[in-house]
Each structure stands twice: as structure tokens, then as C-alpha cells.
C-alpha positions as a Markdown table, in Angstrom:
| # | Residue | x | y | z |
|---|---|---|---|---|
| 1 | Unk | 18.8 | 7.5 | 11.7 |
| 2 | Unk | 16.5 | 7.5 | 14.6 |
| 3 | Unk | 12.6 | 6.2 | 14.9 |
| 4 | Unk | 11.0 | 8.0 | 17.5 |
| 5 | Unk | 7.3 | 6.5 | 18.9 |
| 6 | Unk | 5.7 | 7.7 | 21.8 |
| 7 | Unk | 9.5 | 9.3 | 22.9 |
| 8 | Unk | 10.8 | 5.9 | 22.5 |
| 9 | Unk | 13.9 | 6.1 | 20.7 |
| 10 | Unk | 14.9 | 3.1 | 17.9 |
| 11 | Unk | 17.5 | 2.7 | 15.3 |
| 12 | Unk | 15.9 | 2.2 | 11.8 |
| 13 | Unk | 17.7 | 1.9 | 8.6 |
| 14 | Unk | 15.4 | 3.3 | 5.6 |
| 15 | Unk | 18.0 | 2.3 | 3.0 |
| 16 | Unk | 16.5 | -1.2 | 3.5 |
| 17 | Unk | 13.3 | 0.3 | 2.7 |
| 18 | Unk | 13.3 | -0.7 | -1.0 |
| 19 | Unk | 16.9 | -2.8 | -1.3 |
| 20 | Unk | 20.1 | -1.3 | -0.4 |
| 21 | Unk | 20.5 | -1.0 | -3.8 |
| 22 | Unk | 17.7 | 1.5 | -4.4 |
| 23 | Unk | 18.6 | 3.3 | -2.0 |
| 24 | Unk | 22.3 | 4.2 | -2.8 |
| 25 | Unk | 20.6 | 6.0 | -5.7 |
| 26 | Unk | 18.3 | 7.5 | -3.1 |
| 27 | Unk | 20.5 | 9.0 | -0.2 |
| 28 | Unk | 20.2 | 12.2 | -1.7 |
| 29 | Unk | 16.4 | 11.9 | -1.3 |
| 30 | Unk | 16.8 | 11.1 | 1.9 |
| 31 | Unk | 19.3 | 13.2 | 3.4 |
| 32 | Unk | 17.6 | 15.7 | 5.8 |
| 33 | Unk | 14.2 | 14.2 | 5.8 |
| 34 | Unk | 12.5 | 13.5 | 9.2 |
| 35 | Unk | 12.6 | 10.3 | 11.0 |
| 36 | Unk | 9.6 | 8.4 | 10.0 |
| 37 | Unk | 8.2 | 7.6 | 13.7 |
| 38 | Unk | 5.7 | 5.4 | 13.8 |
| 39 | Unk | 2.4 | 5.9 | 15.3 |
| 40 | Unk | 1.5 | 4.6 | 18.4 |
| 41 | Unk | -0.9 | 1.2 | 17.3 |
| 42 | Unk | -3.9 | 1.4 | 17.8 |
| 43 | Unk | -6.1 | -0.7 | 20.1 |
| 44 | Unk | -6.9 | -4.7 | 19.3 |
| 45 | Unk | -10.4 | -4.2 | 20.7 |
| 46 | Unk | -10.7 | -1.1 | 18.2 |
| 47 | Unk | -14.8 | -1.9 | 16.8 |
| 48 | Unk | -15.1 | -2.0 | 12.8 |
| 49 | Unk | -19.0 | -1.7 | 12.6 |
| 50 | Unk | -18.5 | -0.3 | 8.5 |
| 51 | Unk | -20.8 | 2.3 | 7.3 |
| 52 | Unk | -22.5 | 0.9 | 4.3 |
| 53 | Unk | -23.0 | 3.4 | 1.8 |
| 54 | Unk | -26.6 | 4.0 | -0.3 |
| 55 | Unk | -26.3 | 1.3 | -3.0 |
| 56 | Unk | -23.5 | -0.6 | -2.0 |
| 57 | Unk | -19.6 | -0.4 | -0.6 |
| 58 | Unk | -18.1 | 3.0 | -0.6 |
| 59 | Unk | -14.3 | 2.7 | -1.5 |
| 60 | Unk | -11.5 | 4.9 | -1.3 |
| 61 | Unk | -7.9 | 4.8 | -3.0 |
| 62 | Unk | -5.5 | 7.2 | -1.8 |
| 63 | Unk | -3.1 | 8.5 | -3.9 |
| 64 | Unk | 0.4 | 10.3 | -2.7 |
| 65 | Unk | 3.1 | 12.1 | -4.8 |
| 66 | Unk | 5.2 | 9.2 | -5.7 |
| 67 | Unk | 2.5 | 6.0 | -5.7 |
| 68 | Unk | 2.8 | 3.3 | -8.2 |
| 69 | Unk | 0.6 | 3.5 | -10.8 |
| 70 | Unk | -0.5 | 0.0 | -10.6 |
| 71 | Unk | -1.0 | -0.7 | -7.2 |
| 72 | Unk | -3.9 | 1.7 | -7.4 |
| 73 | Unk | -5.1 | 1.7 | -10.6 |
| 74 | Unk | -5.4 | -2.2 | -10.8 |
| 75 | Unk | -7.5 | -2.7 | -7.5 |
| 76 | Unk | -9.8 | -0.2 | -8.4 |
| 77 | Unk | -10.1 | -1.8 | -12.2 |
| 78 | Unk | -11.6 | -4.6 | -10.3 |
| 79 | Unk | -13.2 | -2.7 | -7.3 |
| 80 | Unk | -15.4 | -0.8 | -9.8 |
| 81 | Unk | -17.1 | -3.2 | -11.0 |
| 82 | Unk | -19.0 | -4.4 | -7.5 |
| 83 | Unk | -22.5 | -3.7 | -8.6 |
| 84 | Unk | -23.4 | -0.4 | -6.9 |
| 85 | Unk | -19.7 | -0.2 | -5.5 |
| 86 | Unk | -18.2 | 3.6 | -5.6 |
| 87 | Unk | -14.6 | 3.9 | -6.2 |
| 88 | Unk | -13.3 | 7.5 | -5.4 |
| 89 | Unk | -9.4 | 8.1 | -6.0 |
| 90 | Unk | -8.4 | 10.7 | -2.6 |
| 91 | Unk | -5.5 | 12.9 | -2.7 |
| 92 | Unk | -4.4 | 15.7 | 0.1 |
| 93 | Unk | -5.6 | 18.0 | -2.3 |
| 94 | Unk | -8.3 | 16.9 | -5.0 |
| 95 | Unk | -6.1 | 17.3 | -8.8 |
| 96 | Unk | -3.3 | 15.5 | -10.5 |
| 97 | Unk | -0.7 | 13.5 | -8.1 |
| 98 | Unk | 2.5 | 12.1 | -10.4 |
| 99 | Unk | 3.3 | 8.3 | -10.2 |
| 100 | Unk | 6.9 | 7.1 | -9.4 |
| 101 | Unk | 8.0 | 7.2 | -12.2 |
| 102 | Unk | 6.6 | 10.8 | -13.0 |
| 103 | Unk | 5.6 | 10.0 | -16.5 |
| 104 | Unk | 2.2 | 9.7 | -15.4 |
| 105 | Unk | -0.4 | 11.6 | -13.2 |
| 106 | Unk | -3.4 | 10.4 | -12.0 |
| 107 | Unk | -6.4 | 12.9 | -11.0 |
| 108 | Unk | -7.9 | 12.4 | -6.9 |
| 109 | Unk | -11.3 | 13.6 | -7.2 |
| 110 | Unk | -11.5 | 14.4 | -3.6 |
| 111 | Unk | -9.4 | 16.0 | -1.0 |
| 112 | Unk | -8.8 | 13.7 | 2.4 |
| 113 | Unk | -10.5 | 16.7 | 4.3 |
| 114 | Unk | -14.0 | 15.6 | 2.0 |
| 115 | Unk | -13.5 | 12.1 | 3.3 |
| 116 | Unk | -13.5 | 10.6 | 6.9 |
| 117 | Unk | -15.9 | 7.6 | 6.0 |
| 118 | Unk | -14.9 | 4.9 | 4.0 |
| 119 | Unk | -16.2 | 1.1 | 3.8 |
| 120 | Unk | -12.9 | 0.1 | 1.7 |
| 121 | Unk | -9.7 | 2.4 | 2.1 |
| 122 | Unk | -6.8 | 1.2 | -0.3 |
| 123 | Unk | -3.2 | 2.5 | 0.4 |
| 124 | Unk | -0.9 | 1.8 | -2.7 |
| 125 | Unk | 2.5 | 1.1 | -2.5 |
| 126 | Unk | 5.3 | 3.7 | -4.2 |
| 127 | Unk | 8.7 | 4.5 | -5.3 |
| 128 | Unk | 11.5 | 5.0 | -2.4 |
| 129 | Unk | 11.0 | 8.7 | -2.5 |
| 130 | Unk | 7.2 | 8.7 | -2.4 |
| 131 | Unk | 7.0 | 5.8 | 0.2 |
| 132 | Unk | 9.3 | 7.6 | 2.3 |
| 133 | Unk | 7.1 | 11.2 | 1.8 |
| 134 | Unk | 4.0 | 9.0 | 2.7 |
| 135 | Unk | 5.4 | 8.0 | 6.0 |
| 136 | Unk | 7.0 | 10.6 | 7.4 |
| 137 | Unk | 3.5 | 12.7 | 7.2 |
| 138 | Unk | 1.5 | 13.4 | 10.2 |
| 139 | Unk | -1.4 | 14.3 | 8.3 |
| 140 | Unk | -1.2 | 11.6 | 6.0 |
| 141 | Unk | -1.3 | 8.8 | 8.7 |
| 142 | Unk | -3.8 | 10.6 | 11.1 |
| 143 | Unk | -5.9 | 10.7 | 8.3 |
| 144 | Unk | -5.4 | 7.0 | 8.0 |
| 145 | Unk | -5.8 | 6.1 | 11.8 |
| 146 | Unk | -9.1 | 8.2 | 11.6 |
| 147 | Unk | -10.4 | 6.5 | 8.6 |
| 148 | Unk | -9.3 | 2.9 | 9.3 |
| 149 | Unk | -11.7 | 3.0 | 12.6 |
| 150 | Unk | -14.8 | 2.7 | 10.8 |
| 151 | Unk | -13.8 | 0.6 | 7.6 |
| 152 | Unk | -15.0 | -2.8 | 6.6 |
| 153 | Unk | -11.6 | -3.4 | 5.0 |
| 154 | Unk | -8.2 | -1.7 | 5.3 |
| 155 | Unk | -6.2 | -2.5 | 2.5 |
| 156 | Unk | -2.7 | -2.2 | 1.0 |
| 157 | Unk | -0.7 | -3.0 | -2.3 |
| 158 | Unk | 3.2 | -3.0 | -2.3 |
| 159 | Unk | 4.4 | -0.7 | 0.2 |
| 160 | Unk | 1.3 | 0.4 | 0.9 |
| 161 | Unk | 1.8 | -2.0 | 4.2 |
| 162 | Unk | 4.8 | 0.3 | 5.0 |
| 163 | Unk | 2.8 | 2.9 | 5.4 |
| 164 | Unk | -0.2 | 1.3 | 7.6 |
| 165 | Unk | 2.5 | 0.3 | 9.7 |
| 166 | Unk | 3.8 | 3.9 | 10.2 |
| 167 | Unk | 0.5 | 4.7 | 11.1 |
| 168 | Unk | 0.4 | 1.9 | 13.7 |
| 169 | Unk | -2.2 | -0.3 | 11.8 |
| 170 | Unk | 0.4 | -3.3 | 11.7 |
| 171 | Unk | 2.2 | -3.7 | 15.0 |
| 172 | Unk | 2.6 | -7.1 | 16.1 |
| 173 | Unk | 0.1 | -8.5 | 12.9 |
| 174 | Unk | 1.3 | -10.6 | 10.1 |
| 175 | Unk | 1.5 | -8.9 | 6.8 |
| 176 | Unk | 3.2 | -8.5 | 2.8 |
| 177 | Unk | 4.7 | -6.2 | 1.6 |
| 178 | Unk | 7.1 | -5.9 | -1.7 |
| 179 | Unk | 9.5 | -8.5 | -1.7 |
| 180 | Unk | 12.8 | -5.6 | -1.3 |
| 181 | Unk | 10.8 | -3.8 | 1.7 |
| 182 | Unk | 10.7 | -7.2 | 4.1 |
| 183 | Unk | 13.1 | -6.9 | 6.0 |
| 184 | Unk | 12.7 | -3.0 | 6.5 |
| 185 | Unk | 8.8 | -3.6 | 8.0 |
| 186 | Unk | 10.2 | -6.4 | 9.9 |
| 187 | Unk | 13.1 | -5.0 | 11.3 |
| 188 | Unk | 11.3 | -1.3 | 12.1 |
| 189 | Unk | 7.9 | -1.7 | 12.5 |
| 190 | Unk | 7.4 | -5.2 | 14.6 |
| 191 | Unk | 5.4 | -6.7 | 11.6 |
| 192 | Unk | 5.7 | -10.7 | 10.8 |
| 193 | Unk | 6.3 | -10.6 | 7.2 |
| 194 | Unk | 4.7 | -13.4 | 5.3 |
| 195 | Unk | 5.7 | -13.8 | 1.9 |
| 196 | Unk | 2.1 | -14.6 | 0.0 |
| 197 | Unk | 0.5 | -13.0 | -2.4 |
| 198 | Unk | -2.0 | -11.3 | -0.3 |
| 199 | Unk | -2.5 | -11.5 | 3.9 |
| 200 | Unk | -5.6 | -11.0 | 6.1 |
| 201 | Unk | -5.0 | -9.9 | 9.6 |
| 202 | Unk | -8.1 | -9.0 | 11.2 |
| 203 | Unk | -10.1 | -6.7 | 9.1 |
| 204 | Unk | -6.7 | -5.7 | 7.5 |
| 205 | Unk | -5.8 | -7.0 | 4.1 |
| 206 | Unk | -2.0 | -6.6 | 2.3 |
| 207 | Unk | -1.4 | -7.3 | -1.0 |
| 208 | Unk | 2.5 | -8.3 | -1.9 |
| 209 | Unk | 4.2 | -6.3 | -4.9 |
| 210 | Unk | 2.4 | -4.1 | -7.1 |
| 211 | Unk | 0.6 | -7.1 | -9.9 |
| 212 | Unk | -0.6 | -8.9 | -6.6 |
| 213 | Unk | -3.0 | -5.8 | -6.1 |
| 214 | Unk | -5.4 | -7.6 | -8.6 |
| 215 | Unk | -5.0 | -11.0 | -6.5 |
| 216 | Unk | -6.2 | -9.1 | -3.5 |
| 217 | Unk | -8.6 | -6.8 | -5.1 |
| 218 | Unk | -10.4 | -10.4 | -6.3 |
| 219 | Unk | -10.2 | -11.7 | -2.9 |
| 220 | Unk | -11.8 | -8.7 | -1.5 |
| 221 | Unk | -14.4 | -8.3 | -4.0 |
| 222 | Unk | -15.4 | -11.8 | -2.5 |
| 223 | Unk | -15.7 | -11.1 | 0.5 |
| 224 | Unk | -17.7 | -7.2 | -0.4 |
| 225 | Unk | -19.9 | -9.7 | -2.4 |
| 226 | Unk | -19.6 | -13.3 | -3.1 |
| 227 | Unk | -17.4 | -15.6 | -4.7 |
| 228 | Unk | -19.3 | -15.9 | -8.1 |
| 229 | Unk | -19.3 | -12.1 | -8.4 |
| 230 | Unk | -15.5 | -12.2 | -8.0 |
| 231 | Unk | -14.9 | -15.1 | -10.3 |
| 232 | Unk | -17.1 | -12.9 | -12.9 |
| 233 | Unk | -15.2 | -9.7 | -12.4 |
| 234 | Unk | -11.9 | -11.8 | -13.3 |
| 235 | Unk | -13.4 | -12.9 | -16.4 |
| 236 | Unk | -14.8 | -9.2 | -17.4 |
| 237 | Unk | -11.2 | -8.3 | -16.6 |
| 238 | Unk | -9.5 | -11.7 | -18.7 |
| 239 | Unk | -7.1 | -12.4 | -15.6 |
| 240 | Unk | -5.7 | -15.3 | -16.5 |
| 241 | Unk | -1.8 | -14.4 | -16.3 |
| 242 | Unk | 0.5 | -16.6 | -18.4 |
| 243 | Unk | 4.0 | -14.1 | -18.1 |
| 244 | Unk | 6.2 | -15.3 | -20.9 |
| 245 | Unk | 8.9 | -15.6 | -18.2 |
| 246 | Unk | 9.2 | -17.5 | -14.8 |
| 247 | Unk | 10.4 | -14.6 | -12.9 |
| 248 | Unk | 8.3 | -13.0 | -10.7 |
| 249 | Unk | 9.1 | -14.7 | -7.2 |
| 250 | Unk | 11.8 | -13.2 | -5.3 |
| 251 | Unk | 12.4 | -16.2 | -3.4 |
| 252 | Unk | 13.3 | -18.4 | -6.9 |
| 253 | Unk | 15.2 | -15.5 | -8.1 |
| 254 | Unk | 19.2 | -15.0 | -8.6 |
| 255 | Unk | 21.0 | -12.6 | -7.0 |
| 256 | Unk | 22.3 | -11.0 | -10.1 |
| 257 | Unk | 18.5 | -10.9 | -11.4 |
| 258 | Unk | 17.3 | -9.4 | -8.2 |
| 259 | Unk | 20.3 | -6.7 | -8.2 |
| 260 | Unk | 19.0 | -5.4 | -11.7 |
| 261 | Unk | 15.8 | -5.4 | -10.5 |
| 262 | Unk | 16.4 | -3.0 | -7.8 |
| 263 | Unk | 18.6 | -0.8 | -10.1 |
| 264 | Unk | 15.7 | -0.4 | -12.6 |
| 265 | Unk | 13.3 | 0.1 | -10.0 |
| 266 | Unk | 16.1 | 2.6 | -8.9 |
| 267 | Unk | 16.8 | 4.3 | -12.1 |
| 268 | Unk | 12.9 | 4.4 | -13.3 |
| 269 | Unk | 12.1 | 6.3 | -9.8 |
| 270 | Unk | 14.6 | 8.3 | -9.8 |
| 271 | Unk | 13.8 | 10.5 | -13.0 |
């Protein structure tokens, strides 16, 4: 498959988008959709004056057919409770918008046309098919471009950093991603990936894979306010994670642990 930016022609391979694994179960998904060009980046001089709102930061989450579920929903658990923050969930049409998974749908009060000034704009990550759908649409990341030039904070979860880059937010910056998409944002879209839990570039924060949304909601609700509002937002929220199993770093992982992984997160998108 081809990437085409600015008539620039580059080979991509979207199967490395989520694991090659993922993707085998994807190709039909895949087959006959449009290269996902990326959009040209935009300039390092670019001005991010933020447009505080009445009472305090005005935050929006976007949600796509096909997000995760957690990537938004836990960033905006914490987001909310900034005293005098507003957290409004967007959608390119105001209604319900189905997770990955499609078990669940989540309502966007607002339609992107009733939005162009944000303080805080959060892009969640998403399945393969919804990630893919998310960047390979021109209104999608024009509405992103347009937004990001006035925002405090531009922020992703997951693969939401996919998607800033294919709308030209992440050329030549350091960023994280989910651990299966590193390569693919590397390889395609001139991003340094840094596996941490969260990355700030700029005015530009990425969280790592879906859980470390809370990590870099915290971090952000810092810096919107101060550190002992943060710390008292973790409490209100009892973040204190104690998994009952050592296994959520990719990089201490087996490969036979990270195959399965990839085939559940195949299998429970793929519905």
C-alpha cells in the first residue's frame, strides 16, 4: 500500500498498525480502504495562546466509530473533576458512537461542526478497524489540525498518537503509542517512539496503551491546575493499581504472551 503526503509517494504497511497478528484477522477490513496519507505537519513556530473558558479549562474528547472505551472514558473520569473544568465528549455527529469492541456505545454530546475551540482536546486510541477509519478521514484530521492551533494541550491515549500523526501533529517529535503500534508510527509517520508511560513534546502530550490514559490524565490535571489538585483527584478516584499479575509491560513480556494478546485484541475487535 501506498502513503501519499503532499504527492509524495511512501510505502507503509498498516498490518503493523496493531501487530501483524491483528491484522491477519483484519485484511478484510482493510482491503479497498484508502491510503491513510498523512497531513502535511504543521509549522514548529505554530502560537498556542489557549482560550480559557468562563470558569475554568474547556476540554474536549473525541470519540470515532471504533474508539476504546477506556482511553476516553478514563481521562475524562479524572478530567472532570478540575474544579470548574468542562468535559464534553465530540463525535462527527452528536449521538451514540460504538466502542471496539461494539458491546458498548458511548453518547458525543456535540457534533465537531459545534466545536472549533478547545483548551484540552483528547484523541483516544481504538481497535484496528476504527484506528484505521480515524485516519484515513479528511474531515476527521482537518478538524484536528484546526482545533490543535489554539489548544493549551493536545493529547492522546493508545493510538490516539496514530492519529495526530496522520494529521501531521507528530512529525519529527517524540511520542507513545500502544506498545503493538511502535513500529507502524515509527516506520510511517517519522515519529521517535519512546516507550513511557506518557510523553510531552511541546504542548503535545501521548499517553501509552489504553490504562496509561489515567497516568497522563493525572499529569495533565497538574499542569491545568497544580500538583495537590492532581494528587487529590487520584485519591477521589482510589488510583493506586496493585494488578494481581506482572504483565503489563511489553518489553518484559514473552513472545507467546504477547501473540495471545494480539489475538484477543484481534478476536474482541473483530465482533
Amino acid at each position: 500500500m501506498t502513503n501519499r503526503n503532499n504527492g509524495a509517494t511512501r510505502l507503509t504497511d498498516r498490518r503493523t498498525l496493531l501487530g501483524a497478528t491483528a491484522a491477519t484477522a483484519a485484511v478484510s477490513v482493510l482491503a479497498g480502504a484508502a491510503p491513510a496519507g498523512a497531513d502535511a505537519p504543521l509549522p514548529a513556530a505554530e502560537p498556542a495562546p489557549g482560550l480559557p473558558g468562563e470558569r475554568g479549562p474547556r476540554i474536549g474528547v473525541l470519540l470515532y466509530e471504533g474508539f476504546t472505551l477506556l482511553d476516553a472514558t478514563g481521562p475524562a473520569e479524572v478530567l472532570s473533576r478540575l474544579p470548574g473544568a468542562t468535559v464534553t465528549l465530540l463525535g462527527e455527529r452528536a449521538g451514540p458512537v460504538r466502542t471496539d469492541t461494539r458491546d458498548v456505545a458511548v453518547l458525543a454530546d456535540a457534533s465537531l461542526d459545534e466545536v472549533d475551540r478547545l483548551d484540552v482536546l483528547l484523541v483516544p486510541g481504538g481497535g484496528l478497524e476504527g484506528t484505521v477509519g480515524a485516519i484515513e478521514n479528511p474531515r476527521l484530521r482537518q478538524w484536528i489540525r484546526r482545533v490543535h492551533r489554539h489548544t493549551r494541550w493536545t493529547t492522546s491515549v493508545c493510538t490516539g498518537s496514530v492519529i495526530l500523526a496522520a494529521a501531521g501533529l507528530l512529525t519529527g517529535r517524540r511520542a507513545t503509542t500502544h506498545w503493538a503500534s511502535a513500529e507502524y508510527i515509527e516506520a510511517t509517520y517519522g515519529v521517535t517512539y519512546v516507550p513511557e508511560r506518557h510523553v510531552r513534546s511541546g504542548k503535545i502530550l501521548t499517553g501509552a496503551g489504553v490504562s496509561a490514559g489515567i497516568d497522563m490524565a493525572l499529569l495533565l490535571a497538574s499542569e491545568l491546575a497544580d500538583e495537590r489538585t492532581a494528587r487529590a483527584i487520584q485519591l477521589i478516584i482510589e488510583y493506586d493499581p496493585a494488578p494481581p499479575f506482572d504483565s503489563g509491560d511489553a518489553s518484559e513480556a514473552d513472545q507467546e504472551l504477547k501473540d495471545l494478546a494480539l489475538r484477543l485484541l484481534s478476536e474482541s475487535t473483530a465482533r
